[in-house]
C-alpha positions as CSV (number, residue, x, y, z in Angstrom):
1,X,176.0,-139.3,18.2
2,X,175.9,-142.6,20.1
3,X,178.1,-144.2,22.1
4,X,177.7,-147.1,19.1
5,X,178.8,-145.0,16.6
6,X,181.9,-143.4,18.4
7,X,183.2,-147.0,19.5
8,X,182.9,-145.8,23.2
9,X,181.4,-148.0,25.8
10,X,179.0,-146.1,28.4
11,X,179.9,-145.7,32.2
12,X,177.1,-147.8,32.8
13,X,178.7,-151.3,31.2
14,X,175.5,-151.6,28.3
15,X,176.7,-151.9,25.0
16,X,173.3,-152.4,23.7
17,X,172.1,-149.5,21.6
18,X,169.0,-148.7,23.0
19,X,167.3,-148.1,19.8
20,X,167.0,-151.9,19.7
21,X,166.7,-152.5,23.1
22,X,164.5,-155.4,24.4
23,X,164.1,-156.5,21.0
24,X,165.3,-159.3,19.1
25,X,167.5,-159.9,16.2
26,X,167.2,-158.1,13.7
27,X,166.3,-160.9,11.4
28,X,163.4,-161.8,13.1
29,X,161.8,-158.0,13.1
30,X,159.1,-157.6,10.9
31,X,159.4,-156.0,8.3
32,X,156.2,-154.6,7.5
33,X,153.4,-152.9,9.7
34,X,150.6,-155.6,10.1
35,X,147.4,-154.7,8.9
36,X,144.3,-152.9,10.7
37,X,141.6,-155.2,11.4
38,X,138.9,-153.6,9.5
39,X,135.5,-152.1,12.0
40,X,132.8,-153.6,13.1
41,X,130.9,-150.7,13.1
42,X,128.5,-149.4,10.5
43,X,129.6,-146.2,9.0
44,X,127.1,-143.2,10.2
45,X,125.9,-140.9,7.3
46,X,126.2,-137.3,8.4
47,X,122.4,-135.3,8.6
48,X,122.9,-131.7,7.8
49,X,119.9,-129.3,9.0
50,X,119.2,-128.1,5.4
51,X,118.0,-132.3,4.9
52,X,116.1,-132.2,8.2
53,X,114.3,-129.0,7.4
54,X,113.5,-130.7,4.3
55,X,111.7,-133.7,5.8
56,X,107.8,-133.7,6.0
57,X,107.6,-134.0,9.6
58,X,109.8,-130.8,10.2
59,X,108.5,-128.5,7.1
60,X,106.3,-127.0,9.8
61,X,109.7,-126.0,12.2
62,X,111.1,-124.7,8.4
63,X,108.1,-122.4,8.1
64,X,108.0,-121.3,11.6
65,X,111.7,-120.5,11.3
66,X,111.2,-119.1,8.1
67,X,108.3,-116.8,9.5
68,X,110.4,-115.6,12.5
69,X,113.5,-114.8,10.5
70,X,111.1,-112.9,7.5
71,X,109.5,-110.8,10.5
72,X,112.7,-110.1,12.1
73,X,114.6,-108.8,9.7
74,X,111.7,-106.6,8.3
75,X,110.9,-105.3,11.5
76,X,114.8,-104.8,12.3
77,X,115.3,-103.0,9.6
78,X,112.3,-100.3,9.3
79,X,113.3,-100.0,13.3
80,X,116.4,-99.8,13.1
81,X,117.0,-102.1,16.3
82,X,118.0,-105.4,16.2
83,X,116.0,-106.1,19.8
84,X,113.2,-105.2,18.1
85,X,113.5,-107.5,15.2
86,X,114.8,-110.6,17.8
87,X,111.3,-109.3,19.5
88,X,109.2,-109.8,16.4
89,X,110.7,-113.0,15.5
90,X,109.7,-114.3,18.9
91,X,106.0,-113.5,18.0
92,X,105.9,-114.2,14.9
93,X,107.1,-117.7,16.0
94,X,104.3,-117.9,18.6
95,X,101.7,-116.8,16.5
96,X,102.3,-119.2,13.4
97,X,102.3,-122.0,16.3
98,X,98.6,-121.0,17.4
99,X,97.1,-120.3,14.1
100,X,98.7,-124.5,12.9
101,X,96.6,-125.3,16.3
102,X,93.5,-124.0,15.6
103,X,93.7,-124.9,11.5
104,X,95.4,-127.8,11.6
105,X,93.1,-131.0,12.7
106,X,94.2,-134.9,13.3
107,X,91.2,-135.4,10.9
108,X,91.6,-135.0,7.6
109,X,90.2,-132.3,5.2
110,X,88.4,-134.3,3.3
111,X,86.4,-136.0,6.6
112,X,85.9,-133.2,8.5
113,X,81.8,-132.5,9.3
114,X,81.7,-129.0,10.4
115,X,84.1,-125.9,11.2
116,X,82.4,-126.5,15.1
117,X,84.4,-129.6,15.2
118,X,87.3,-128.2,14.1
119,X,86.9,-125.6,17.0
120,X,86.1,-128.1,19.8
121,X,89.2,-130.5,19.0
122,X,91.6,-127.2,18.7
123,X,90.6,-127.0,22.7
124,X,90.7,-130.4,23.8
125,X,94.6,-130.7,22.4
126,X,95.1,-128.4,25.5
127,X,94.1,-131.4,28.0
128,X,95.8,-133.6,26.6
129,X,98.9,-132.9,28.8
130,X,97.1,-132.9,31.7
131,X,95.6,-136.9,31.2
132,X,92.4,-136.9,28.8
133,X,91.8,-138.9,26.0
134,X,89.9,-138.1,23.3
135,X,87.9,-139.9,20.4
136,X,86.7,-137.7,17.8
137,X,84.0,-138.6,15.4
138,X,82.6,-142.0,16.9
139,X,79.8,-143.5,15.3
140,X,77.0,-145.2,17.4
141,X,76.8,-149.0,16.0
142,X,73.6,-150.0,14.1
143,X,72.6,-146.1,13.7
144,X,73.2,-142.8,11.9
145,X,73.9,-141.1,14.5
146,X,77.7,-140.2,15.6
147,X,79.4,-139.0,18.6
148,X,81.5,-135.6,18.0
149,X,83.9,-135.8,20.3
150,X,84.1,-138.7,23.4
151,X,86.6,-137.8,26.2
152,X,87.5,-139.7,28.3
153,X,89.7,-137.6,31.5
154,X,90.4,-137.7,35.4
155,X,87.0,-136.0,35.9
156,X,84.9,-138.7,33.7
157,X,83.8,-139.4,30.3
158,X,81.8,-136.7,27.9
159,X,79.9,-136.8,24.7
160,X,80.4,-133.8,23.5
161,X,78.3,-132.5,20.2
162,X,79.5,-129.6,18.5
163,X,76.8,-127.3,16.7
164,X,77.3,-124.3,14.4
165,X,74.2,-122.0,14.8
166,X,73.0,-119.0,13.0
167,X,74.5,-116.3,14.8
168,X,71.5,-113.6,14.2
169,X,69.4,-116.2,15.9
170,X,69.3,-115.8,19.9
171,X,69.4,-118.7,21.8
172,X,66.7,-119.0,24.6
173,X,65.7,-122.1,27.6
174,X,62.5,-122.4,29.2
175,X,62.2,-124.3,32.8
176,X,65.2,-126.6,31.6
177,X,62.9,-128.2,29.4
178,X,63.0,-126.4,26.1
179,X,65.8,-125.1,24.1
180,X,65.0,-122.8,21.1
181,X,67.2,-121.0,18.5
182,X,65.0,-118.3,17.5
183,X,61.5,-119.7,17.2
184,X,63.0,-123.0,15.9
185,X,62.7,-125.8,18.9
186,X,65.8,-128.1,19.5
187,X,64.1,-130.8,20.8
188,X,65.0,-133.2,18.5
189,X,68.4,-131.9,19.0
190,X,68.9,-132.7,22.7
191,X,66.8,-135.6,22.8
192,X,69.2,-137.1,20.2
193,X,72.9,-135.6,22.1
194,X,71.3,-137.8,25.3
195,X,70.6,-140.9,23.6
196,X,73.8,-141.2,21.9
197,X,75.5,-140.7,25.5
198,X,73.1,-143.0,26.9
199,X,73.5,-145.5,24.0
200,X,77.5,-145.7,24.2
201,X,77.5,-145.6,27.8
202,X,75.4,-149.0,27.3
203,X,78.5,-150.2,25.3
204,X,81.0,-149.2,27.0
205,X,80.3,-150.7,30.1
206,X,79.0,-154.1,28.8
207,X,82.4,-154.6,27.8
208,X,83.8,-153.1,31.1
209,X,81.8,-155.1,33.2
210,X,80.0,-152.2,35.3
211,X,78.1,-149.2,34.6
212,X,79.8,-145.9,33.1
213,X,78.1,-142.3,33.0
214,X,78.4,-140.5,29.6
215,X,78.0,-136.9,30.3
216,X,75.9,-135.3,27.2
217,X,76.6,-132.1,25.7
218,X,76.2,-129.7,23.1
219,X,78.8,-126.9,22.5
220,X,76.8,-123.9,20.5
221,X,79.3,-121.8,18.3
222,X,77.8,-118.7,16.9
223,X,75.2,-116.8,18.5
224,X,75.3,-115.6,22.2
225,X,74.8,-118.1,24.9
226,X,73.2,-116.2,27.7
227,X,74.2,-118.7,30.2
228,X,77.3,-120.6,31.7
229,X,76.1,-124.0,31.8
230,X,72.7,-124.8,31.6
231,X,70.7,-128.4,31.7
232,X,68.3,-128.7,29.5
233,X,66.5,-132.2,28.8
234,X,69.6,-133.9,30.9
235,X,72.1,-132.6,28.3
236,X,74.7,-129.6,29.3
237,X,74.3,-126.6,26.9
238,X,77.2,-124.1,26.6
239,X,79.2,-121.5,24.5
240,X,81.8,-124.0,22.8
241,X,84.5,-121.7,23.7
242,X,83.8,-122.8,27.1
243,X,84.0,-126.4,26.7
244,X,87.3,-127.1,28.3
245,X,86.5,-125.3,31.5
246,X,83.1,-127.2,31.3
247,X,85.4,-130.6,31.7
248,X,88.1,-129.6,33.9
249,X,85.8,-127.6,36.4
250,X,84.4,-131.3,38.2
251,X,86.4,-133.8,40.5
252,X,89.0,-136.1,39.7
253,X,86.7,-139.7,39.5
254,X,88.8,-142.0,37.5
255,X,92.6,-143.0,37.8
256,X,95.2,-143.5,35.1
257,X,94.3,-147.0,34.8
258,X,90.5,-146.6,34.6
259,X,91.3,-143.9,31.7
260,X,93.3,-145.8,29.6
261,X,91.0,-148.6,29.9
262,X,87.9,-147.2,29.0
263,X,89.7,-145.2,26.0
264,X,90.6,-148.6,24.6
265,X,86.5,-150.1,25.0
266,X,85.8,-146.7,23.5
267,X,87.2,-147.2,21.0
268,X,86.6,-150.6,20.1
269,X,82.8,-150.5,20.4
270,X,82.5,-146.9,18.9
271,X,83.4,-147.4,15.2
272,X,85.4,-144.3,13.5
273,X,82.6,-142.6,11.3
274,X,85.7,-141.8,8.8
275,X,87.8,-145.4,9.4
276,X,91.3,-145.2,7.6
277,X,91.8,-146.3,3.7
278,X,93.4,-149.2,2.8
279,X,96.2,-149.2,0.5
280,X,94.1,-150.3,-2.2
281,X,91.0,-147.4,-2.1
282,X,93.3,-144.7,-1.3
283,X,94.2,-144.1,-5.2
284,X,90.0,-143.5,-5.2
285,X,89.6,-141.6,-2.2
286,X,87.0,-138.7,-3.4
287,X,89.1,-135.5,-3.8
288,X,87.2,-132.3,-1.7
289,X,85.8,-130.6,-5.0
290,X,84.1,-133.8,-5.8
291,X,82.2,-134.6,-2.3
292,X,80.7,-132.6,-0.2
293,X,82.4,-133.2,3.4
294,X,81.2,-130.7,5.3
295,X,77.5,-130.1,7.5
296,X,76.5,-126.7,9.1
297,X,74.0,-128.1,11.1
């Protein structure tokens, strides 16, 4: 009870009550609580996994995890150990990301030229990371020919042609002159790898304003290469599989700067073979079971 109430006045000398102290009369309090200003800040929707999982970009990390739990609770339970199911997960995880590497290409199915290409672009994803730049599918201007793969990297710039070979075929060199699968020459073959290096070489360093050496190439998948590297007719014939070590193996000769700029007159002067749709073809873009996409050369 307060000294208000009782009609006593405190030791102190204050008859003010101090539930109203420092405050006015009572009159002049208000009388209702004023109003929130309303926010200035835009109301932020909540994004549960289950919608993220569902969005195109991440149905790949939905599979994967999808794999990864499917394998580790099989595995788990015919085990009957859960480290062995967390194990199996793991794997299963790191095998579904290799085999999207190797299937899944930045061209699309219905462009693609050859299962070769596919192969060569699946490695040279890998350098990337480590500062290459790569143009895949580059036609040479004014002819029929085209340009597998162009990299562009610390060590230099490559042409690199992929070829798909018979694989009961061997392939055989004579005095770095002649290249032969079976008894068929591939003369034509290399003679045509060096001019389109040659040719967009020419290009390329018109618009750069001083010469540039286009490394030619052909990277043989199929039959046994009985060699590393070997120079035949001024163009580098290898085992495709080899064809990252082939780039990587040399000196650094260009900077950052010289790369970038280069992969930007690259790709001006080199036309895509396959250039991008426009909104209004794309409703007749040829489906795969109507053209014929792909060349086993």
């Amino acid at each position: 009870m307060s000294h208000v109430d009782s009609g006593q006045v405190p030791e102190d000398g204050n008859t003010t009550s101090p539930i109203w102290a420092g405050e006015g009369p009572t009159d002049k309090r208000p009388t209702a609580r004023p109003a929130v200003p309303a926010s200035t800040h835009a109301s932020v929707e909540r994004v549960s996994l289950l919608s993220l999982l569902r969005h195109p970009r991440y149905r790949p990390l939905a599979r994967r995890l999808l794999v990864a739990v499917v394998a580790g609770v099989v595995v788990g339970f015919l085990l009957l150990s859960w480290r062995a199911g967390v194990t199996a997960a793991v794997l299963a995880a790191i095998a579904d990301v290799v085999v999207r590497a190797r299937s899944h290409s930045t061209v699309p199915a219905w462009r693609r030229a050859s299962v070769a290409e596919r192969r060569t672009e699946a490695q040279l994803k890998g350098l990337e990371r480590r500062g290459y730049r790569t143009l895949h599918a580059r036609a040479i201007p004014d002819s029929e020919a085209q340009i597998d793969h162009l990299v562009v990297g610390p060590t230099g710039v490559y042409a690199v042609d992929s070829e798909k070979w018979d694989k009961r075929l061997p392939v055989r060199a004579m005095s770095h002159r002649k290249l032969f699968l079976g008894p068929f020459s591939q003369k034509a073959r290399l003679d045509e790898a060096l001019w389109e290096a040659e040719r967009a070489s020419q290009l390329i360093g018109e618009a750069l304003g001083r010469e540039i050496v286009i490394i030619p190439s052909l990277a043989i998948y199929g039959p046994a290469v009985p060699w590393r590297v070997l120079n035949v007719r001024g163009v580098d014939v290898f085992d495709g599989g080899h064809v990252r070590k082939w780039i990587t193996k040399r000196e650094r000769s260009l900077t950052d700067a010289e790369i970038e700029r280069i992969y930007e007159i690259a790709e001006r002067v080199l036309p895509a073979r396959y250039p991008e749709p426009s909104a209004q073809d794309t409703s007749a873009r040829p489906s795969r079971n109507t053209q014929r996409v792909s060349s086993e050369r």
